[in-house]
N, C-alpha and C positions, 0 to 999 in steps of 0.2 A: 256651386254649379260649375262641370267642366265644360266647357264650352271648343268642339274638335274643330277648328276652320280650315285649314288646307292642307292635304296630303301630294304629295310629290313624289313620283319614283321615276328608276333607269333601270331597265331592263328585270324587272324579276319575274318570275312565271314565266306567261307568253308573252310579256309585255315587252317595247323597245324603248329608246329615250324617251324621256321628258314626257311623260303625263301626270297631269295635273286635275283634281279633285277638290273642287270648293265643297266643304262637308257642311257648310250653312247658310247654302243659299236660296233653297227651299223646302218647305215642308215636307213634302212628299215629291220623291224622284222618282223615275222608272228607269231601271241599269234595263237595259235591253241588250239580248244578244243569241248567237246559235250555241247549241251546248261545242265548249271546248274554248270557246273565246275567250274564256278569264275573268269573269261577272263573279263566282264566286270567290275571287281570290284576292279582292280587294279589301274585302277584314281582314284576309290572312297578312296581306300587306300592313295593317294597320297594326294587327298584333305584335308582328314582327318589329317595326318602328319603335311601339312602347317597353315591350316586355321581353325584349331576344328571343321569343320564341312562337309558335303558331299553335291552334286548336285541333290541328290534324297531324300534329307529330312530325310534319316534313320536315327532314334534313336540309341542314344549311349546303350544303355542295347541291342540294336540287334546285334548291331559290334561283339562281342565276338564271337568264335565257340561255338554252341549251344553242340557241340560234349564235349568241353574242358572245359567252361564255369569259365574259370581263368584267365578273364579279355584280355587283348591285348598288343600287345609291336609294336612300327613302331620308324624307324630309316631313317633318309633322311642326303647323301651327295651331296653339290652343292658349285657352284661357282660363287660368282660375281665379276667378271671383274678378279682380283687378289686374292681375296681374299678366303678364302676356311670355309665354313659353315657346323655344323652337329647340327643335332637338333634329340632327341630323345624322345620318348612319351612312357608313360608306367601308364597303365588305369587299376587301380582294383576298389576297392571301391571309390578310388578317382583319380585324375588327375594328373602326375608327370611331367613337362617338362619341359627339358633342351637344352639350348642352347650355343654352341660354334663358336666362330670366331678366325680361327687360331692356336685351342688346346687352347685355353682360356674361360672360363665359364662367357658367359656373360649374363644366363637368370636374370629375372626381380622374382621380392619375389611372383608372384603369375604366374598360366598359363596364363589369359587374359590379362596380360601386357607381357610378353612372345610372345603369337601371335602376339599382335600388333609389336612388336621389327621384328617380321620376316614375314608380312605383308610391314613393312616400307621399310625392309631391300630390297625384291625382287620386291617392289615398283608396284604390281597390288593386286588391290583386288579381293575377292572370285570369283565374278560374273565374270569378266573378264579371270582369269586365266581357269577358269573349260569351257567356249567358245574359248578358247584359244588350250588348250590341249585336248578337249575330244569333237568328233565330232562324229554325224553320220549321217545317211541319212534321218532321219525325217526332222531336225532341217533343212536341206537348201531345202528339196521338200516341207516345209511346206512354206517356205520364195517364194517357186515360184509358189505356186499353192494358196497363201493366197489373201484375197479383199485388195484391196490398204489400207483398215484402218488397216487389220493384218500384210500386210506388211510392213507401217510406223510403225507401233505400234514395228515390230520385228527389222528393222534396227534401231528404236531408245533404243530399249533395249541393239540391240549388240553394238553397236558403242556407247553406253554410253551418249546417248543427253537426259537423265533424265533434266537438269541442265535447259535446253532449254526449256522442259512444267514444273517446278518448275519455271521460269521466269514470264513465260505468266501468270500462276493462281496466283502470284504476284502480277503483272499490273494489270490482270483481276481482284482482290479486289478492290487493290486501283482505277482502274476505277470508279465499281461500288460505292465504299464509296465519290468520289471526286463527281459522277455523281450522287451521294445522296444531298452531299454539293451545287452544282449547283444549281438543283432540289428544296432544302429548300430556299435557299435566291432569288431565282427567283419568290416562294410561299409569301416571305414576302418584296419583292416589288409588286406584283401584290395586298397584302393586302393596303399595303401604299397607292399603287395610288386609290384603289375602296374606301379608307378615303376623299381621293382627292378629288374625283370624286362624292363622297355621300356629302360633306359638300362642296363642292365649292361656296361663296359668288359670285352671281351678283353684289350685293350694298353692301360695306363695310361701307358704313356712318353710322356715328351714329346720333344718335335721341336724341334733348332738351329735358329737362324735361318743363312741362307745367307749369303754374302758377296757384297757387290756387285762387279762387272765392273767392268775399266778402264777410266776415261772418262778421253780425252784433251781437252785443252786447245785444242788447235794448230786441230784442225777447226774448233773453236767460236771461236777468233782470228780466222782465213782466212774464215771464212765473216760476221765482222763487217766485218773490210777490206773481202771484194766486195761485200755489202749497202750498205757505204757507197759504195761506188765508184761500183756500180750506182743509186744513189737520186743523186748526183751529178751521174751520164750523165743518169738519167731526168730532172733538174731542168732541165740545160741544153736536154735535147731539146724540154720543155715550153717555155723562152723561145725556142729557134729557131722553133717552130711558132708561136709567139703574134707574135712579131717578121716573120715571113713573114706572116703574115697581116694585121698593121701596113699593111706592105708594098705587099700590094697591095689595101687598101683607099687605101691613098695615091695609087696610080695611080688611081684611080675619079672622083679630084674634080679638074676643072679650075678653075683660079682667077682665068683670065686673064679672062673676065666678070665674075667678082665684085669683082676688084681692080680695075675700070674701071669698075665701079658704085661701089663707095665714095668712087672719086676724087673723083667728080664728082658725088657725094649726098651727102647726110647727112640726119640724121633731123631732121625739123621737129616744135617745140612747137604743135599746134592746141588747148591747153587756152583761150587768151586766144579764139581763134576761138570755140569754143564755149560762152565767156561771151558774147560779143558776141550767139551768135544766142540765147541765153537769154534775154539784156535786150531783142532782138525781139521773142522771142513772149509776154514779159510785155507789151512795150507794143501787142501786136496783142489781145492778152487785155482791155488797157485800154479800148481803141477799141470792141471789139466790144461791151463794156460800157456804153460811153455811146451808142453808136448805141440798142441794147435800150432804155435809157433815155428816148431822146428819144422812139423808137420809143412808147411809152407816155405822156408829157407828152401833156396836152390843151390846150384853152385857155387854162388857168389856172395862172400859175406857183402850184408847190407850195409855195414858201419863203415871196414878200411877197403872196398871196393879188393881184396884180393879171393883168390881161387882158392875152396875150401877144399881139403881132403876126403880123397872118396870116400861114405862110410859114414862119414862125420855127424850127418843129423840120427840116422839110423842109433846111432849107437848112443847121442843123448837121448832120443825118446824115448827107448828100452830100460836108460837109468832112469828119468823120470816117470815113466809106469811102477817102476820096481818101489819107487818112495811112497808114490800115490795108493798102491795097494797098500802097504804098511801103514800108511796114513787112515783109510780106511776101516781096514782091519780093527786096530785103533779105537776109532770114532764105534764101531757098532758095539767093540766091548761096553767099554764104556756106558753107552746108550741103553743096551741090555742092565746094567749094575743099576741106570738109574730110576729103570723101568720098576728093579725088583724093590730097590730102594723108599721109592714111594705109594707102592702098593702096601706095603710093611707100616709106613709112616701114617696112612689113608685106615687101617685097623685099629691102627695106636689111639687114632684120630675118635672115631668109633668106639671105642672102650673107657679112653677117656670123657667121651662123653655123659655113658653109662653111669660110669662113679660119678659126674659134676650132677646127673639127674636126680638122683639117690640118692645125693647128701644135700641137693634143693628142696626133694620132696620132704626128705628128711628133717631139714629147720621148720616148712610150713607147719610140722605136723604139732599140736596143742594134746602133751601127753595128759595134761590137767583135766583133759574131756573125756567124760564116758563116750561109749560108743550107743548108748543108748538115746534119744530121742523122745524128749518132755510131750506128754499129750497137752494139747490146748483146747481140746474139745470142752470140756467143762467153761474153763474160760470164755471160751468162744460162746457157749450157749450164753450166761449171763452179758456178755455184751450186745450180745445180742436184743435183750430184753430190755437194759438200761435206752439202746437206739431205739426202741418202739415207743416208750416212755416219752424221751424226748419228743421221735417226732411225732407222735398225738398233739403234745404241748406244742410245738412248733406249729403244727395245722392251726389250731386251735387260734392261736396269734396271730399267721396270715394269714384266718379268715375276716378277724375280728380287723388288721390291718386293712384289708379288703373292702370290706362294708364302710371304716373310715371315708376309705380314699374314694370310694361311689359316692357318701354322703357330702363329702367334700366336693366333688365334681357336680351333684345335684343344687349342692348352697353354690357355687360359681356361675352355673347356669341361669339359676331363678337370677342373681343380682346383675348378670350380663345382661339379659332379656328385662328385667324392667327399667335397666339403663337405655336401651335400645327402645322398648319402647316409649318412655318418654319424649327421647328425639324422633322417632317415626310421628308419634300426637303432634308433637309441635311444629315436626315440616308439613304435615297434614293440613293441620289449620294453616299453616302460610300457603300450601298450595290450593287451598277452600279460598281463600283469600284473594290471592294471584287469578285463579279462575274463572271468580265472580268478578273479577274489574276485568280478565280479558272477555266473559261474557260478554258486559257491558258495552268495551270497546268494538264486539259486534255486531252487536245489538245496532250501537250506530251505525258501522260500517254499511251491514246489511239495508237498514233504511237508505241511507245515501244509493247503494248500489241500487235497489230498486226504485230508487227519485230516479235517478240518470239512465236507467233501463228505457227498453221501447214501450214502456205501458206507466211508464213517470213524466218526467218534467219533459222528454221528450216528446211524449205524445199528447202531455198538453201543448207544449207548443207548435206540434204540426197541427194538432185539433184549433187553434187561434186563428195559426195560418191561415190552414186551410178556410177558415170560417171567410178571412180577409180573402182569400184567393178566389171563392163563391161569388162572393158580391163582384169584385171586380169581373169575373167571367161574365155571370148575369148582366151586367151593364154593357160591356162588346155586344153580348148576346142580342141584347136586347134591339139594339141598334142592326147590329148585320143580318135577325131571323126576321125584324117588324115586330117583334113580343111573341112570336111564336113558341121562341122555344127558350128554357129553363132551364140549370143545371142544380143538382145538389151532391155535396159530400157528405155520405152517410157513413156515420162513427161508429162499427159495433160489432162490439166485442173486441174490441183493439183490431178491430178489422176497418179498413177505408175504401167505402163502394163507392161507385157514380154511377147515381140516378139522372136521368134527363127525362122530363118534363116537353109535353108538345100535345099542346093546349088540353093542359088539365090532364093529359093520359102518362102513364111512367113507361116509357120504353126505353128497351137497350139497346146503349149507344154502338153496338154493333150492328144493330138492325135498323141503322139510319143508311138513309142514301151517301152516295161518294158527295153529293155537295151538302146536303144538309150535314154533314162528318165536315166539311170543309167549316164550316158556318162556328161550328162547336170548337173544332181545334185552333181554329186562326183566331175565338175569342181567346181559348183557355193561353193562346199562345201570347197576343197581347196585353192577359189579365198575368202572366207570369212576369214578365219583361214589366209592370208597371210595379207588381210585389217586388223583383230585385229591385227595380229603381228606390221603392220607395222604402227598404229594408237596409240598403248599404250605405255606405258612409257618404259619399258622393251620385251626384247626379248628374250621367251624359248624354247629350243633342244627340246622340246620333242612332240609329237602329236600322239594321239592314236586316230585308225579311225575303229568305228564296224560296223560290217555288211555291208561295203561298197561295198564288191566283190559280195555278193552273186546276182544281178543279171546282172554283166557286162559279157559278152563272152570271151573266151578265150583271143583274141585281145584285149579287150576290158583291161580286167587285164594287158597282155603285157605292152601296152600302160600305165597304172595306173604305177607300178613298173618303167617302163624309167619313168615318170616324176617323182617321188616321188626320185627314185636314182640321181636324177640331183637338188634338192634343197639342198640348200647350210646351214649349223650352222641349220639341223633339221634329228631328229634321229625321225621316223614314224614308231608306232604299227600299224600293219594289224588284225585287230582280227576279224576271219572266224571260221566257224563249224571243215572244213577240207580240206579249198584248201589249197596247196603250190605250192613255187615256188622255182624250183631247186636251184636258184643262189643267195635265199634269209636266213638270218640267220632263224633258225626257233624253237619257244620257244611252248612245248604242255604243255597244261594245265590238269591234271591226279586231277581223284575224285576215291581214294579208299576208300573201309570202312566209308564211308561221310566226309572224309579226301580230300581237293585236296593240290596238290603243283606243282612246275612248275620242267619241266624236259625237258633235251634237249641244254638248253642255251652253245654258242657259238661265 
């Protein structure tokens, strides 16, 4: 049992210093206040203390009074079993909190190991504790007026059966991946067997090789003798025809002119000639040089600076013209003689060649040969017959080679193919094998996947629940209607209705009045709140209920107060606009100045 005793805070919400909250001082409280005051925001307070965090997702920079804006202070006394706990929280720029068991400091070196330490300690977590403690009328009219998938969906959220569809999408992988594995090796014996089935031998025999035919010799002798005979004929025929052709290229050249030119020629040396006229036209080069010369001398010799005589060039340039022509003269004889000279030489050249041809044709020519030309036609026909011979014989053996090398190729085949498929049988049976255990392996899967499914262990256990949740509804009921009225959860077809009962007749809970709907919900709401209590690890004093009165009747409340005054180890906030109840302690919730704080408490 947790036992909540005093909450403490500084400024959070709308609230300002120092309020204080004895959470066990009486059964039944009334938080009273106008809407905006902060009546709801004292679980969130409480959340915040235990868990770091609240039920409505508010950010921590909003906690603070936006009036004071210096941060926040919460302070929680409680009890587990014997032992006595305070934990205090102080939030400015950063997060301070401490905790004690028995006047002893036993927070952890950082806050989030802190929490954990007093999460472990009071042994429920967030989700659970804030369904525990803080209730109102949405959450159970929404549970009775939801489709059976929002209503599994909402008992499996309160009752914490997460653990039950985290099962299922488990199995539901591993199905799917085992029902992959199935799947593939079912793929690769259906390939094996269409191997099977595509090369399956009718006749596995094999096939002799044949014997080769008789090849004779004699053909293939005969037919070397005439090849040679014949390439013999055909050699001689080639020098009778080159030899004729000798022949009469020899007749073509007459020699009786050339042999009467060379008698009476020979080749003349004009190299000396053509020195001679060289050293001509060097010394015509000379001449013409000192003529230019003189040509230029003035009256003054250029070497002893004296006064030449009149006349004096004139009469050297006219001597040297006179050598220069002779020099001339000279050089063109000359040049003419060597003209003729090689012209002469250039014929000799030419005649001589005549004779060199004529006595070359003349060696080639083989006087040992007729000029006649051997027929090989005969020859030729018989070789021709001996090659027919052969290659019949020849065919004959590369057929007979042929049908080997098929039979040979058909015996490699048959014993590739029963080697193959002996391995294809035997990976067959392993994968037959393999198969049937991954079968198996789904066989269980599948079962497990539809235990943990919403129509398995799942649905029996909301169906239990639920069954627990009826009764305790029915007994609020019973007390807040006077026995009028009834509830039932009908289970069917994996479908979850709500029938209500109102005396003896079955009407829908939609076509109840806004208070008789009040009467229904604030049981189903305190039949909820007793299943977590009595479903979770720990059990806490304390349960804040909003807005629950505002549309029940006077009786209606009556009633609400005696049940709530007769539950046992729970201290219940009523938090209303502005009813009360004479016999009830009653705590107002006061917003001055944008200031609220609690006043009243007793």
């Amino acid at each position: 049992m947790i036992t909540l005793k005093k909450l403490t805070w500084s400024n959070c919400f709308s609230y300002g210093s120092d309020n204080e909250l004895d959470l066990n001082d009486s059964i039944v409280t009334q938080l009273v206040g106008t809407n905006g005051t902060g009546k709801s925001s004292i679980p969130l307070i409480l959340e915040e203390v235990l868990f770091n965090k609240n039920s409505k997702g508010i950010k921590k920079a909003d906690i603070p009074n936006r009036e004071v804006n210096n941060g926040y202070d919460i302070s929680l006394t409680f009890d587990v079993v014997d032992d006595k706990y305070k934990i205090d929280v102080v939030r400015r720029a950063s997060i301070k909190v401490k905790l004690y068991k028995n006047g002893e400091d036993i927070s952890s070196h950082t806050a989030t190991n802190t929490y954990k330490s007093v999460e472990k300690i009071i042994g429920i977590d967030f989700k659970t504790f804030s369904q525990i403690v803080y209730q109102n009328t949405n959450a159970s009219l929404q549970f009775l007026t939801a489709t059976d998938t929002n209503r599994k969906r909402f008992l499996i959220d309160l009752l914490q059966l997460d653990d039950y569809v985290k099962y299922f999408e488990v199995f539901k992988e591993l199905s799917r991946n085992l029902g992959g594995d199935v799947s593939l090796t079912h793929g690769k014996i259906a390939t094996i067997d269409k191997w099977l089935s595509d090369n399956f031998l009718e006749d596995t025999s094999l096939l002799p090789k044949l014997d080769l035919p008789f090849y004779s010799e004699e053909d293939e002798e005969a037919l070397r003798s005439l090849q040679l005979e014949f390439e013999n004929i055909s050699e001689i025929s080639k020098k009778i025809n080159k030899n004729n052709l000798y022949k009469n290229q020899l007749k073509s050249i007459d020699l009786g002119l050339a042999k009467d030119f060379l008698n009476k020629n020979e080749i003349e040396d004009t190299s000396k000639l053509r020195e001679t006229v060289g050293k001509y036209t060097s010394e015509v080069a000379q001449e013409t040089k000192m003529i230019n010369k003189y040509s230029e001398l003035g009256d003054i010799c250029p070497t002893c600076d004296q006064t030449l005589e009149k006349g004096f060039s004139e009469i050297r340039i006219k001597e040297h013209k006179k050598i220069k022509e002779r020099l001339v003269e000279k050089a063109t004889t000359l040049k003419s003689m060597i003209e003729k000279k090689e012209e002469q030489n250039k014929i000799f050249r030419v005649m001589q060649q005549k004779v060199e041809d004529f006595e070359d044709l003349y060696r080639n020519i083989d006087h040992s040969l007729s000029s006649e030309v051997p027929d090989a036609y005969e020859l030729e026909q018989k070789i021709a017959k001996i090659k027919a011979r052969i290659k019949d014989r020849r065919s004959r053996v590369e057929e007979v080679i042929a049908e080997n090398e098929r039979r040979e190729r058909h015996n490699t085949r048959i014993g590739i193919i029963e080697e193959q498929q002996t391995d294809f049988q035997e990976q067959a049976k392993e994968l037959e094998s393999k198969v049937q255990t991954q079968e198996e392996k789904l066989s269980y899967v599948e079962i497990l996947k539809k235990a943990f499914s919403t129509n398995g262990l799942l649905a029996y256990k909301i169906e239990n629940l639920v069954k627990d949740l009826e009764e305790l509804t029915n007994d609020y009921l019973a007390d807040l209607s006077d026995g009028r009225f009834s509830l039932q959860f009908v289970v069917s077809n994996d479908k979850l209705n709500v029938e209500i009962d109102d005396n003896g007749k079955t009407v829908d809970i939609l076509a109840l009045s806004a208070g008789e709907l009040a009467r229904v919900n604030t049981s189903t709401l305190l039949a909820i709140r007793k299943l977590m209590s009595s479903i979770s690890k720990s059990r806490i004093n304390v349960l804040f209920l909003d807005e629950v009165t505002n549309v029940l009747d006077e009786q209606g409340k009556e009633r609400l107060v005696e049940t709530l005054l007769g539950e046992e180890n729970l201290n219940t906030y009523i938090v209303s606009h502005g009813w009360t109840h004479p016999l009830l302690s009653k705590i107002e919730v006061i917003k001055e100045d944008k200031i609220s704080r609690l006043d009243g408490q007793s």
